[in-house]
N, C-alpha and C positions, 0 to 999 in steps of 0.2 A: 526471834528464831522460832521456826515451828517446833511447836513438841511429835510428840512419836506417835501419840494418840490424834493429832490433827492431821499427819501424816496417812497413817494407817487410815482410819475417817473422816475426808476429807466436808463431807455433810450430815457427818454423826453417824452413830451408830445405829442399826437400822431399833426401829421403834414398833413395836405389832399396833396398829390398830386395832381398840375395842370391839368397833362396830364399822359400818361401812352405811354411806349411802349412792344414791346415783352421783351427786356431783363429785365423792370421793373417786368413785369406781371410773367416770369419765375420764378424772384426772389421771389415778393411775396407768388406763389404756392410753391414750395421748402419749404417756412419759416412754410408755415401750413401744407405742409407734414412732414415736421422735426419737429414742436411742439411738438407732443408728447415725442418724445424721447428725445427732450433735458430738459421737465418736467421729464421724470423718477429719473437722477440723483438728483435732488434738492427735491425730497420728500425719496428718498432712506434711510432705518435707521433711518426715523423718526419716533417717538413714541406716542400715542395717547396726552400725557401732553404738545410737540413740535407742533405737529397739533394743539393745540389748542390757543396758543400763537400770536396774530396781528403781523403783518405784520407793522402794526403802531399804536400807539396810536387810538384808535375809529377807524380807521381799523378793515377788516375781518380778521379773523386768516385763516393757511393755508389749512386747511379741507375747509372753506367756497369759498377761493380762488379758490380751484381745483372744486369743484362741479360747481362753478361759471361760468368757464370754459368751462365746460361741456354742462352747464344750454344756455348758450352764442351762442358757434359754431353749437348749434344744430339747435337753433333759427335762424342763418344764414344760415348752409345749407339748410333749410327749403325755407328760403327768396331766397337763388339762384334758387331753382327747379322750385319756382315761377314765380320770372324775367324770365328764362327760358324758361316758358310754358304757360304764361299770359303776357296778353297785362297792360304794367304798373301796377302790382296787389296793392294794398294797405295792409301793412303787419302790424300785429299785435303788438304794443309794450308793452313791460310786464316792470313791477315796480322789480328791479334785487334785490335792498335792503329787499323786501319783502318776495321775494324766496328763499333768504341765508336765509332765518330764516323757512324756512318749513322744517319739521321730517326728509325728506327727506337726507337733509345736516345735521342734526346733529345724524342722526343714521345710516347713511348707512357709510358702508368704503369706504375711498377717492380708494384703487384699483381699486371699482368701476366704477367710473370717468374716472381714466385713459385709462386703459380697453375700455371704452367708447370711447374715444377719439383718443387712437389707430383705432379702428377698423373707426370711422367716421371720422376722417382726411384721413385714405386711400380713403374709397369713394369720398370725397370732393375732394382732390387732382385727382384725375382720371377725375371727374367730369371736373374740371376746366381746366385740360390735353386736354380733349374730343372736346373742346369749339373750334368757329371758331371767326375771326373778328367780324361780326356781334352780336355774341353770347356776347360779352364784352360788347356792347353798351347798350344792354337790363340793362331795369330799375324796382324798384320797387318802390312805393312812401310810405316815411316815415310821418303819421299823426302830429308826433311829433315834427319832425323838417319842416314839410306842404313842402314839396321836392320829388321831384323825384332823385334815387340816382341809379347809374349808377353799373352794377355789377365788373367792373373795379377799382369803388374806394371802394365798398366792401370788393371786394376780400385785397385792400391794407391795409386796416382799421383791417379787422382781419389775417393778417400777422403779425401787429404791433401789436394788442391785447395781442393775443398770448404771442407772446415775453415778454408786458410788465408786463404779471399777474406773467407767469415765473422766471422774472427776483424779483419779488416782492418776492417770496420763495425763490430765491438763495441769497441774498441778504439781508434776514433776518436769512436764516442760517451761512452767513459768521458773520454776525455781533453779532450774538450769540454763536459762536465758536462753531456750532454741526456738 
């Protein structure tokens, strides 16, 4: 039987990396260029009454996971163009429990999302492709966590994201036998 904690972290709990190098940083970009497409199978043939089914008990169900996603990477790419173009910017954080429950996610179709996510994980990816040494080190400060955070362990943070919201749909459709 799964526990709550394999449920909820389907490939663990995210882990910050120490340090970074090119072959980690490669790997990371990869994981959020391939995110989308490795969501497309795990929502495939699912039907509005499947969308709408948690992922866990008090958990999001899958509609809300993917917009979430969506809602997520944008907010980050945003945060990179920042790091990027300002000196240590301070970046806005938003309540996510609060925005899975805006009209938004519960009437728009999850294609939407994806769609979305196809076309801005290419930009991102490109984006991060683009980047020189110096360009890694650039930071942006988080109010929340009162840090400055390095766009290097960004970029790792949602490589893992990705993955993990991912692995939350597949993983609730294996156990559902859909």
């Amino acid at each position: 039987m799964d526990t709550l904690e394999q449920i909820k972290y389907p490939i663990g709990r995210y882990k910050a990396p120490a340090d970074y190098t090119p072959q980690l940083i490669n790997g990371w970009v990869s994981a959020i260029e391939a995110m989308p497409s490795w969501l497309d199978p795990c929502i495939e043939n699912l039907d509005e009454a499947q969308l709408e089914v948690p992922y866990r008990d008090g958990g999001w169900n899958s509609r809300q996971v993917i917009h979430h996603i969506a809602d997520s990477h944008m907010n980050a790419y945003i945060r990179l163009k920042l790091a990027l173009t300002e000196d240590n910017p301070t970046i806005k954080p938003y309540d996510e429990n609060l925005w899975s429950e805006l009209q938004d996610v519960a009437t728009v179709p999850v294609n939407i999302s994806i769609t979305l996510l196809h076309a801005l994980h290419r930009r991102w990816a490109a984006l991060l492709r683009s980047m020189d040494e110096e360009d890694w080190k650039r930071t942006y400060f988080h109010p929340e966590q009162n840090k400055s955070v390095p766009v290097w362990q960004m970029t790792a943070l949602y490589a893992w994201h990705g993955r993990h919201h991912m692995e939350q749909i597949r993983s609730l459709r294996e156990r559902m036998g859909w």
